[in-house]
KOLROGU-77093 format. One record per residue (C-alpha): x, y, z. Coordinates in Angstrom, 3 decimals, padded with zeros to 6 digits. Layout:
// residues N
ATOM     east    north       up
ATOM        X        Y        Z
...
***
This chain:
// residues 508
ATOM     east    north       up
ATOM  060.032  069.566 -029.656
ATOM  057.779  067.703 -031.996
ATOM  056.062  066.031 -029.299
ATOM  055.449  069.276 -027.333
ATOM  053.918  070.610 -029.783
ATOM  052.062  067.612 -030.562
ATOM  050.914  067.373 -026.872
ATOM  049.629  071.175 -026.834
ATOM  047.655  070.747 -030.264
ATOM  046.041  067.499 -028.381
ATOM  044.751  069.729 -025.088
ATOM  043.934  072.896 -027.390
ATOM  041.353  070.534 -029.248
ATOM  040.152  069.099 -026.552
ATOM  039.264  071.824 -024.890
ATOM  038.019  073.264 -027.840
ATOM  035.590  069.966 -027.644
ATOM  034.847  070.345 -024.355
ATOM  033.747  073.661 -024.348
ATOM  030.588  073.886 -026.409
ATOM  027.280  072.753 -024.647
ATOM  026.390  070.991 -028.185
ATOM  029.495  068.898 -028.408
ATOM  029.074  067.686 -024.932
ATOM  025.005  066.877 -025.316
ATOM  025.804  064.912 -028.743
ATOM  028.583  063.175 -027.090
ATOM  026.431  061.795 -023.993
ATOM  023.461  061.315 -025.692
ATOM  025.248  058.782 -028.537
ATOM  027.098  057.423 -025.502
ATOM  024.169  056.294 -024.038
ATOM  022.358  055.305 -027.289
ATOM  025.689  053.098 -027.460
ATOM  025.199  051.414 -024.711
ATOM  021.583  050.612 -025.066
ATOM  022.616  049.245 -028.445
ATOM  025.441  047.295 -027.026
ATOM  023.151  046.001 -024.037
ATOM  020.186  044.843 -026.631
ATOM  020.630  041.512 -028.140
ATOM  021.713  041.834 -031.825
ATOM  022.057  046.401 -031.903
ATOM  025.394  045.989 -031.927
ATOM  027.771  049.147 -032.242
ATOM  028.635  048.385 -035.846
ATOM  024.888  048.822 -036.690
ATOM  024.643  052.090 -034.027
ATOM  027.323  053.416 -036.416
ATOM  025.521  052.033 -039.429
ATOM  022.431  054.256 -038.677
ATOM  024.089  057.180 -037.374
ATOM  025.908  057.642 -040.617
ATOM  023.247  058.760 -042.726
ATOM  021.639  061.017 -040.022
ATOM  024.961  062.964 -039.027
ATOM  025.596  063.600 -043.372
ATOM  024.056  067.375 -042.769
ATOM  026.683  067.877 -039.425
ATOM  029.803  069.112 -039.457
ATOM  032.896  066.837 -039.865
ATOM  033.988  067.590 -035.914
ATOM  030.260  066.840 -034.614
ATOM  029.438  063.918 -036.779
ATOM  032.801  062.269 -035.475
ATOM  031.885  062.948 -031.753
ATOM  028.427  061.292 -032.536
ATOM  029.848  058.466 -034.398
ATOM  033.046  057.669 -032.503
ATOM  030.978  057.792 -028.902
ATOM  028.270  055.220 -029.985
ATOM  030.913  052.757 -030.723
ATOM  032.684  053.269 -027.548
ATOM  029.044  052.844 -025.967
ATOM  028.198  050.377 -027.871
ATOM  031.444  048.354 -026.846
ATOM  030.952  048.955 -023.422
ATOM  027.101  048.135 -023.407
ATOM  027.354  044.553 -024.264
ATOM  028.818  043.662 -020.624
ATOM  025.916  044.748 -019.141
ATOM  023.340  041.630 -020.799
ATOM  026.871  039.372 -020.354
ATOM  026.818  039.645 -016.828
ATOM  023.395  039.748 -016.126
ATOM  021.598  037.708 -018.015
ATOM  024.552  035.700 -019.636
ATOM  023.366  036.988 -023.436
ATOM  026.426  038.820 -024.724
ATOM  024.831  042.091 -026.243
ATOM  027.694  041.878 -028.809
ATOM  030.445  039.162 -029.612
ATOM  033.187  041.511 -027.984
ATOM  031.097  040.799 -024.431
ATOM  031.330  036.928 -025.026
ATOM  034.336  036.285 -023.111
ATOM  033.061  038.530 -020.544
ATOM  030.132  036.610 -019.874
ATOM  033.057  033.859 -018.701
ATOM  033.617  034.849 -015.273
ATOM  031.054  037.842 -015.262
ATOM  027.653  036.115 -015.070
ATOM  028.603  033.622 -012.203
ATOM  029.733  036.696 -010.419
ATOM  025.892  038.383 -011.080
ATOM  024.349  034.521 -009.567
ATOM  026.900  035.529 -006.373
ATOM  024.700  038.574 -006.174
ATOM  028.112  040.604 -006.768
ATOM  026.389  042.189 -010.576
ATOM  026.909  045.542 -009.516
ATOM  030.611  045.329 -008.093
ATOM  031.119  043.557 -011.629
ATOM  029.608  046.303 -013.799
ATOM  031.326  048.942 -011.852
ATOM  034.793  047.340 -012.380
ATOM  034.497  047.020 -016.005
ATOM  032.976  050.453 -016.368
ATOM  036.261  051.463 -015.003
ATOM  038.212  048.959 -017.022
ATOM  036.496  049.679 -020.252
ATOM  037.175  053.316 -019.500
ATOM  040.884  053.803 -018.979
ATOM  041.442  050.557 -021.897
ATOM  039.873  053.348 -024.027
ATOM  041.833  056.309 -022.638
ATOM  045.374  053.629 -022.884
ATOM  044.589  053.156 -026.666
ATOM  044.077  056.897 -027.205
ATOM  047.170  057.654 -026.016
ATOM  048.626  054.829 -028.833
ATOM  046.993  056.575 -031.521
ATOM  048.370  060.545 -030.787
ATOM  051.864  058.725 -030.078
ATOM  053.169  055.821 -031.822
ATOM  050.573  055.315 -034.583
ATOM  052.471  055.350 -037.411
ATOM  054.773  052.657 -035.923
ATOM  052.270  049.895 -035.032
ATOM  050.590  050.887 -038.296
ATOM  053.954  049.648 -040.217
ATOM  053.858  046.323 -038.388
ATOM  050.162  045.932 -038.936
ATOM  051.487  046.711 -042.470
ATOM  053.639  043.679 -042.772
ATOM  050.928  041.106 -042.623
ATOM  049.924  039.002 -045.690
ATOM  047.387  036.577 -046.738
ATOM  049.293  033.521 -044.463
ATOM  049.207  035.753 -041.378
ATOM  045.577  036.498 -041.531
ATOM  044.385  033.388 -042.067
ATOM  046.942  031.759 -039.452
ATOM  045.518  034.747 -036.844
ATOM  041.839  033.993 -037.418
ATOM  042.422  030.372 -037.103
ATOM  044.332  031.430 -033.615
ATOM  040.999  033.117 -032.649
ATOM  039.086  030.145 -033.369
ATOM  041.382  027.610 -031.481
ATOM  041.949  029.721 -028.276
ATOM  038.262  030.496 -027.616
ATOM  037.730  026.652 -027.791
ATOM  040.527  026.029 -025.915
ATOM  039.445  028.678 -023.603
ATOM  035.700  027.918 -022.855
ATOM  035.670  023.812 -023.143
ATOM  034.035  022.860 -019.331
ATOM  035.570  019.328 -019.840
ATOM  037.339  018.030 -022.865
ATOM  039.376  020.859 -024.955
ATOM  038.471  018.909 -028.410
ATOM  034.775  020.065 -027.936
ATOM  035.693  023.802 -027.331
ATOM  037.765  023.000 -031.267
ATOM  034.996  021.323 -032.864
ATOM  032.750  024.179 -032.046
ATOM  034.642  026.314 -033.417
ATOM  035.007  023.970 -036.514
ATOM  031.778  023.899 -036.541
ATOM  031.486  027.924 -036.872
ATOM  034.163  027.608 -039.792
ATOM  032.086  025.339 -041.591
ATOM  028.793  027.731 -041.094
ATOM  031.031  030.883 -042.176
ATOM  031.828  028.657 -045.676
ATOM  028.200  028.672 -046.088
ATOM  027.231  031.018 -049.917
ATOM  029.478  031.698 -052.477
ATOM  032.687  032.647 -051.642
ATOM  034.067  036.392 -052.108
ATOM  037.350  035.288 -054.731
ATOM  035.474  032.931 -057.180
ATOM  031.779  033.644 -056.333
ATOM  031.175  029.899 -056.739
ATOM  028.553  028.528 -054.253
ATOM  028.846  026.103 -051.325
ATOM  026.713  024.730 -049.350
ATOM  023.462  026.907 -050.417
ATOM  021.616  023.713 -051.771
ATOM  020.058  025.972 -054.018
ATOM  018.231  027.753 -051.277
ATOM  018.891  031.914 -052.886
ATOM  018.974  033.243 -049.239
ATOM  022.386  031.265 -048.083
ATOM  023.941  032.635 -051.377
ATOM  025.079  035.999 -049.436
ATOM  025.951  033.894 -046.807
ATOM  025.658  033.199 -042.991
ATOM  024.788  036.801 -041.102
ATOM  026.447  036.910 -037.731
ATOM  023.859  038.557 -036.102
ATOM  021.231  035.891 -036.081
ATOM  023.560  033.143 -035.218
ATOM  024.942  035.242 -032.183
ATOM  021.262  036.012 -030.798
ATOM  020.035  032.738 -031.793
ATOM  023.085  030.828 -030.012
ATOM  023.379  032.653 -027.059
ATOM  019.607  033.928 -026.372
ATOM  017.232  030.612 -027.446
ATOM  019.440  028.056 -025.131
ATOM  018.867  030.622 -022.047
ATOM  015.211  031.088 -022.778
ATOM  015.053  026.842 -023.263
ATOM  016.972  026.577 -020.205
ATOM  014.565  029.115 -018.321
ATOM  011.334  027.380 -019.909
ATOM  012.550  023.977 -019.203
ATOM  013.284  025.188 -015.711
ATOM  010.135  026.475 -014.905
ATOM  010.980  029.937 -015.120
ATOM  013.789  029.550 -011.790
ATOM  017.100  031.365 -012.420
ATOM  017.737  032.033 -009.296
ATOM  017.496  034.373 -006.822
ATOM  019.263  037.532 -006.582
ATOM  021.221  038.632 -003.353
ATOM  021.743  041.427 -002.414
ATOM  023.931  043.708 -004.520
ATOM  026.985  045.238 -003.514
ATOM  027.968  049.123 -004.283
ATOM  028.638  050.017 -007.829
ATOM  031.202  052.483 -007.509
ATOM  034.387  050.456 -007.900
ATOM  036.734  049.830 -004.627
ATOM  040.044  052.406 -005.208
ATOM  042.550  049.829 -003.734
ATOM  040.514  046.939 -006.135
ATOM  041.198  049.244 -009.022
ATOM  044.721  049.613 -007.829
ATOM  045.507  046.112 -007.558
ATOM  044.496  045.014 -010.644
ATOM  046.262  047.925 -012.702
ATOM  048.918  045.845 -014.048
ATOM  046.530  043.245 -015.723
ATOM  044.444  046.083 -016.976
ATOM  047.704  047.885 -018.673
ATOM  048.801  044.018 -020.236
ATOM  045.444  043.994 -021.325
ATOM  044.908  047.452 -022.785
ATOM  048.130  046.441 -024.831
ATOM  046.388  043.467 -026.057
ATOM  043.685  045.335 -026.825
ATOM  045.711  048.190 -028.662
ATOM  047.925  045.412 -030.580
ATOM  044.977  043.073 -032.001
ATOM  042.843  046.162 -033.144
ATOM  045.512  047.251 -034.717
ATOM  045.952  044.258 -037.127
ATOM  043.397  045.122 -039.833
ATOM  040.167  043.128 -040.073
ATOM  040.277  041.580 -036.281
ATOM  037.801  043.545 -034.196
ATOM  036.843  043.538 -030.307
ATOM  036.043  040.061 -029.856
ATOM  039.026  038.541 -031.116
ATOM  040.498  040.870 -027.996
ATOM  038.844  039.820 -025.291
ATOM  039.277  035.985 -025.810
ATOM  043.023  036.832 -026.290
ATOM  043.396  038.415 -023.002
ATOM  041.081  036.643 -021.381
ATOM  043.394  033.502 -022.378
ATOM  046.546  035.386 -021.491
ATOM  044.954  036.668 -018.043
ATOM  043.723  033.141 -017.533
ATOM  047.582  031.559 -018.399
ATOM  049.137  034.023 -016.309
ATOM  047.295  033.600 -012.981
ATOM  048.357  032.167 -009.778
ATOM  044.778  030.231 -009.583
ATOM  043.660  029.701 -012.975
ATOM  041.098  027.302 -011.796
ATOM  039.144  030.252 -010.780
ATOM  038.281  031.390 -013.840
ATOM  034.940  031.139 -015.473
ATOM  033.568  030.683 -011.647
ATOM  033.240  034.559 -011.047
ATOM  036.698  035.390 -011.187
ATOM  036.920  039.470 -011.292
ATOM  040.757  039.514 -013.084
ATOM  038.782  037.687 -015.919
ATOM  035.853  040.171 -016.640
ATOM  038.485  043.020 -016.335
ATOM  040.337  041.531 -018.695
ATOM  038.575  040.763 -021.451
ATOM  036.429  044.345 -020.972
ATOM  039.790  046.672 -020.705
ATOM  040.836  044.973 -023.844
ATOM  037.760  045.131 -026.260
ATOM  037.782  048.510 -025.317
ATOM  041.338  049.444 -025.755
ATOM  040.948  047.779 -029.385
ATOM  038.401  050.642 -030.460
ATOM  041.322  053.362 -030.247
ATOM  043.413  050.116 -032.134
ATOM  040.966  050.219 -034.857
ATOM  041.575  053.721 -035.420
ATOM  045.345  053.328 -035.827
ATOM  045.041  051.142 -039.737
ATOM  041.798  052.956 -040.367
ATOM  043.262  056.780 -039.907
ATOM  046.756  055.469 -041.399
ATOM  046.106  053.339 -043.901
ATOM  042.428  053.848 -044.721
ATOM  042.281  049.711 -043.433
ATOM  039.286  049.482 -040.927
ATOM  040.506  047.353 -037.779
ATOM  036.975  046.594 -037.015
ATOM  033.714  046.075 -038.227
ATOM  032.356  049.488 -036.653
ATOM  035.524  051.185 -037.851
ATOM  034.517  049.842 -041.510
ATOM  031.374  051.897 -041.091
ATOM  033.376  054.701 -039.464
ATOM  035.603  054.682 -042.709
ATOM  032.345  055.091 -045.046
ATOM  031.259  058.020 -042.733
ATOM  034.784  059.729 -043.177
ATOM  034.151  059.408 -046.865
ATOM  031.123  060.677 -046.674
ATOM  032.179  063.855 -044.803
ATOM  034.719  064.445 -047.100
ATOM  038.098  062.943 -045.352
ATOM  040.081  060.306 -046.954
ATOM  041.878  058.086 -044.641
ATOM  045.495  057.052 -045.314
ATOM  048.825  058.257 -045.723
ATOM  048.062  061.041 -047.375
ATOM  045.461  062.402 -043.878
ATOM  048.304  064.037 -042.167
ATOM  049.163  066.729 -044.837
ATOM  044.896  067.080 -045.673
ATOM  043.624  067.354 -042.290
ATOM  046.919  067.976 -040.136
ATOM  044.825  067.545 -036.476
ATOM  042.131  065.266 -037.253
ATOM  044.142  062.422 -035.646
ATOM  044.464  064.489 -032.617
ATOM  040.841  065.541 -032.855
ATOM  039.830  061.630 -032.949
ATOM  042.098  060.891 -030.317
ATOM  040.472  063.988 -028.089
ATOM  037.129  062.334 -028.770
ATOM  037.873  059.102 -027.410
ATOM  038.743  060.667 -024.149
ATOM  035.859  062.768 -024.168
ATOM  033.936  059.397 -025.394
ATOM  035.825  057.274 -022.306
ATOM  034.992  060.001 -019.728
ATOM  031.377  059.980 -020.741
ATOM  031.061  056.347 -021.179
ATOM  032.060  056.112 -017.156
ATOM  029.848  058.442 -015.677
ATOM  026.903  056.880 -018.283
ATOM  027.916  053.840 -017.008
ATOM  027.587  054.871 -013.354
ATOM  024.592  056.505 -013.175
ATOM  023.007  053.671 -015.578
ATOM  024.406  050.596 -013.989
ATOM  022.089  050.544 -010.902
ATOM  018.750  050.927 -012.852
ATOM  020.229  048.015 -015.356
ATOM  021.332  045.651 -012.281
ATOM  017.533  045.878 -011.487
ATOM  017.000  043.754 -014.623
ATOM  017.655  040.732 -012.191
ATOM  015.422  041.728 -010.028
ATOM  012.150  041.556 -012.756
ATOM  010.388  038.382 -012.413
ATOM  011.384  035.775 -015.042
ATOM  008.112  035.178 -016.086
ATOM  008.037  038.625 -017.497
ATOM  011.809  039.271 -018.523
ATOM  012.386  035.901 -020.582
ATOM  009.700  036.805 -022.759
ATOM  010.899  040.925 -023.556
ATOM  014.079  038.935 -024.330
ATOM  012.784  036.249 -026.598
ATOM  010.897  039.530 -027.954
ATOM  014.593  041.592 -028.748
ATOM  016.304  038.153 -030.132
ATOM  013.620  038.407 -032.625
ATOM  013.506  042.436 -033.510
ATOM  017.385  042.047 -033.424
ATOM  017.866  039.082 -036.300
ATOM  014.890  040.655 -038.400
ATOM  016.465  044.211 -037.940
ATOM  019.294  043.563 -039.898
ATOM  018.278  044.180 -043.185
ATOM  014.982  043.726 -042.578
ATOM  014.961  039.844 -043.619
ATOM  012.535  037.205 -042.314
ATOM  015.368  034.497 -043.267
ATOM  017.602  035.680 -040.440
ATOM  014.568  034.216 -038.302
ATOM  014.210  031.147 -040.006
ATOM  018.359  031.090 -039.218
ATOM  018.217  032.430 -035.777
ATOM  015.842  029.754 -034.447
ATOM  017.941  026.350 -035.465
ATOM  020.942  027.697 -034.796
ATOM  019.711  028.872 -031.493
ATOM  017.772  024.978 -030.642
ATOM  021.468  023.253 -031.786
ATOM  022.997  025.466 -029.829
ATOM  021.106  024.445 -026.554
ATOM  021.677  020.391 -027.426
ATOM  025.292  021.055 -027.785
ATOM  025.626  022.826 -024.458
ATOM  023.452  020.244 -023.076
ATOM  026.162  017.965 -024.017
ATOM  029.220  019.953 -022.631
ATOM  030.418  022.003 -026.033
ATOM  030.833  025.507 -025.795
ATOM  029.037  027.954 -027.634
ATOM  031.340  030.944 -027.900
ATOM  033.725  029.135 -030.209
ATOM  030.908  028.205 -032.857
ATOM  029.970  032.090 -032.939
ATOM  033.830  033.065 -032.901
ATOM  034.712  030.438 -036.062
ATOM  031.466  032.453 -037.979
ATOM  032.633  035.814 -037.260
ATOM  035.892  034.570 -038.057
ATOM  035.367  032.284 -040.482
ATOM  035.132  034.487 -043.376
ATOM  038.695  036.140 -042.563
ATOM  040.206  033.034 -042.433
ATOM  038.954  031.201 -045.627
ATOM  039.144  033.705 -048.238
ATOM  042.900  034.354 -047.082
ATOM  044.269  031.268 -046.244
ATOM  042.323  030.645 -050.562
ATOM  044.195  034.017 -051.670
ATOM  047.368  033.252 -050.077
ATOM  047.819  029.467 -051.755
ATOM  046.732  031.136 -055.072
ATOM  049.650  033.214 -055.110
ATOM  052.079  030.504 -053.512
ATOM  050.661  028.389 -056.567
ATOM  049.334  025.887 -053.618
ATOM  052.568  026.132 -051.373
ATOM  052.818  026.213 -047.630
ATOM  056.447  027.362 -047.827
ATOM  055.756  031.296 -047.346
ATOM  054.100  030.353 -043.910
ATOM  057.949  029.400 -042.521
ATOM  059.293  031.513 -044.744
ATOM  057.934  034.932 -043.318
ATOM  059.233  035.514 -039.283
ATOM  055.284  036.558 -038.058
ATOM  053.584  033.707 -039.472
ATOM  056.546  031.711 -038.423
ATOM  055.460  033.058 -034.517
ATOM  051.544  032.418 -035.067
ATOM  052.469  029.211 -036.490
ATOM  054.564  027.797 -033.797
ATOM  051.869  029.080 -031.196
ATOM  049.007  027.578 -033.002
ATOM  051.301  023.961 -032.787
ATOM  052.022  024.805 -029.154
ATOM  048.596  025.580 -028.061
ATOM  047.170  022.236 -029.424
ATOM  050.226  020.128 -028.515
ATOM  050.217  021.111 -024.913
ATOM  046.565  019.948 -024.737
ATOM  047.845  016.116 -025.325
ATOM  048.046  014.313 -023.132
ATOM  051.196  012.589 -023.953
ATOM  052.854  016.071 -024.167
ATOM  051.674  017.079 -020.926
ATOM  053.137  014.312 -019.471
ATOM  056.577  014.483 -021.467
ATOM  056.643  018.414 -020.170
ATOM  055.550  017.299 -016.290
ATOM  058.606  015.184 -016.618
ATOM  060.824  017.541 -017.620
ATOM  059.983  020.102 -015.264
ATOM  060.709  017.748 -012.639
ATOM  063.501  016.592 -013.751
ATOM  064.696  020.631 -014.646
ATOM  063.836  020.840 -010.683
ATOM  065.827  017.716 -009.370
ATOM  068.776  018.883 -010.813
ATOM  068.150  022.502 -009.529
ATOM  068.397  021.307 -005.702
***
């Protein structure tokens, strides 16, 4: 009975929503802004929320939500589009989608790509709505149960499986990248002590490492060397297929877009995580779980569908701690949580009994949000998949041009440019000699996370290790961390080969 009447209350407000001309312009207008954000090197969605705050502060609670809570579904979305064509994530959440979906763009297939993960991004956002009218408070509870240990051991997962993940050759260069990330994210004096490391007595590394810079700088200056050095040739682009998706391709790859909504739904919902984390994880999983893994990272669709259906589904995640427990799961849903304040609500327990629907009015927007983002997405796509189309001599240069408006735009500091442009020429000698770059940026958007808990946690263990076996979820993380780097030995491999053969003799 509850649930009826929770299900009516849901459609009343949405079509409430739906039915005023203002509500929809606001919500396709910051759905688009969204996108471009997402699709520009370094305007992220976190800082499309960030500026949208202050100007919605005169709007009523209802509108300034639609505004806020479509940009960062936009924005989310909007970073596949520079991932697949240009192979320059617009945010970290498009990383792993640059895998499979940028090879796919050289096979002249950029369109058919775009198309599926509009789609994908779309009904991953409409799958994690349905979390947050319905079970909520449940996967809020378990998201409740983590502790210093399991944070750190969870960030340090992130790390490890986006080396593992994106290595071309030898898995220990994918883990020193991301080592080498860790290290950056140490970088200015730490958040328990404020003692500082590493600054060398240089006052702009006190605040520490921004992730922005280091994001353009190692995934935009390596292309634009590579281009330069290059002489300018990409390659040519063939000719592009339709963007609207194929029904019976959409069909077919249902199941992995459910598993990976879930992902997406489960990681947001862990406070603190965020979108990227989510698409390495199911890219991994949809990687692990193929028939011909091999594929992947060649222009493998399953893979860009993946890790798009997830970083979307973790937006409607990051709304389950935030609404719940007043936790953001996200960067953008930090910002989103100094908006509600600012409007007057108070996430947290107490948000049911002060503003009975706003859960189901938040959940009605990110329908509204996913259903916009698609058509957006549709009518956009073909004028973006033109982008390849624009002679390099002219395109590498507006590029080189956004890298640099997007590091100095944060904050408005000319250091992030002095950071942006080493980071970016290590970057391109370390893929020169076969290390991935998405687990450097991963270990510095990480890295943070992972060192001031895993400094917390021993504090209160007085320096023990014994609450990690002690505790059944970072018992889990902590047998899959020792499983994901022992199956990458070569001894073990062998030792497992064997036994599967052997399981197999005795089978026939």
């Amino acid at each position: 009975m509850i649930l009826l009447e929770r299900i009516g209350s849901f459609f009343t407000i949405l079509l409430g929503l739906a039915s005023e001309p203002l509500n929809l312009a606001i919500l396709f207008g910051s759905v688009v802004m969204g996108i471009l954000f997402g699709a520009m090197p370094g305007l992220t969605s976190t800082l499309g929320v960030a500026l949208l705050t202050a100007l919605t502060y005169g709007m009523d609670t209802s509108l300034a939500m639609i505004c806020l809570l479509a940009i960062y579904v936009g924005g989310t979305y909007g970073g596949s589009y520079a991932a697949i064509l240009i192979n320059i994530p617009g945010t970290a959440a498009a990383a792993a989608t640059a895998m499979d979906g940028y090879p796919l763009a050289c096979k002249g297939e950029g369109g058919r790509a775009i198309g599926l993960t509009t789609t994908a991004s779309a009904i991953g956002t409409i799958i994690s709505m349905l979390f947050v009218v319905s079970i909520s408070p449940l996967i809020s509870r378990f998201a409740l149960q983590f502790t210093s240990f399991e944070f750190f051991l969870l960030a340090f997962f992130g790390i490890l499986i986006s080396g593992t993940l994106t290595s071309p050759d030898l898995v220990i260069k994918g883990w020193i990248a991301g080592l080498l990330g860790l290290f950056l994210a140490c970088i200015g004096r730490d958040l328990l002590q404020f003692y500082p490391r590493f600054t060398y007595g240089i006052p702009d590394l006190e605040s520490g490492i921004e992730v922005v810079p280091v994001l353009i700088g190692a995934f935009g200056i390596p292309q634009i060397i590579g281009v330069i050095k290059d002489r300018f040739q990409i390659g040519k682009t063939q000719k592009l297929q339709r963007i609207l998706p194929e029904i019976g391709t959409v069909l077919k790859n249902i199941p992995a877009i459910i598993r990976s909504a879930l992902t997406g739904v489960g990681i947001g919902a862990v406070p603190g995580i965020g979108e990227d984390i989510a698409g390495w994880v199911s890219y991994g999983t949809a990687k692990n779980t193929s028939k011909h893994p091999e594929t992947f990272g060649k222009g493998e669709i399953q893979g860009v569908i993946a890790s798009e259906t997830a970083n979307n589904a973790c937006v409607g995640g990051a709304m389950i701690p935030l609404l719940n427990l007043g936790i953001p799961g996200s960067p953008p849903a930090a910002m989103l949580l100094g908006a509600l304040m600012l409007h007057g609500v108070t996430p947290g327990p107490m948000i049911t009994f002060e503003h009975p629907n706003f859960i189901l009015e938040v959940a009605a927007i990110l329908l509204l949000a996913s259903m916009a983002m698609w058509v957006a997405g549709m009518l956009l796509a073909k004028q973006v998949v033109k982008v390849l189309r624009i002679p390099t001599q002219v395109f590498m240069p507006v590029i080189a041009m956004l890298c640099v408006i997007g590091s100095y735009s944060l904050g408005l500091n000319i250091f992030n440019l002095y950071l942006m442009l080493p980071v970016g020429i290590i970057c391109y000698f370390l893929t020169t000699m076969g290390y991935p770059i998405a687990p450097l940026v991963i270990g510095v958007i990480l890295g943070p996370m992972a060192d001031e808990n895993l400094r917390r946690a021993l504090m209160v263990s007085e320096g023990s290790f014994l609450p990690v076996f002690q505790r059944p979820v970072s018992l889990i993380l902590f047998l899959i961390i020792v499983w994901t780097i022992a199956s990458q030995l070569p001894w073990f491999k062998r030792k497992l080969s064997a036994i599967k053969k052997a399981v197999f003799k005795q089978s026939l």
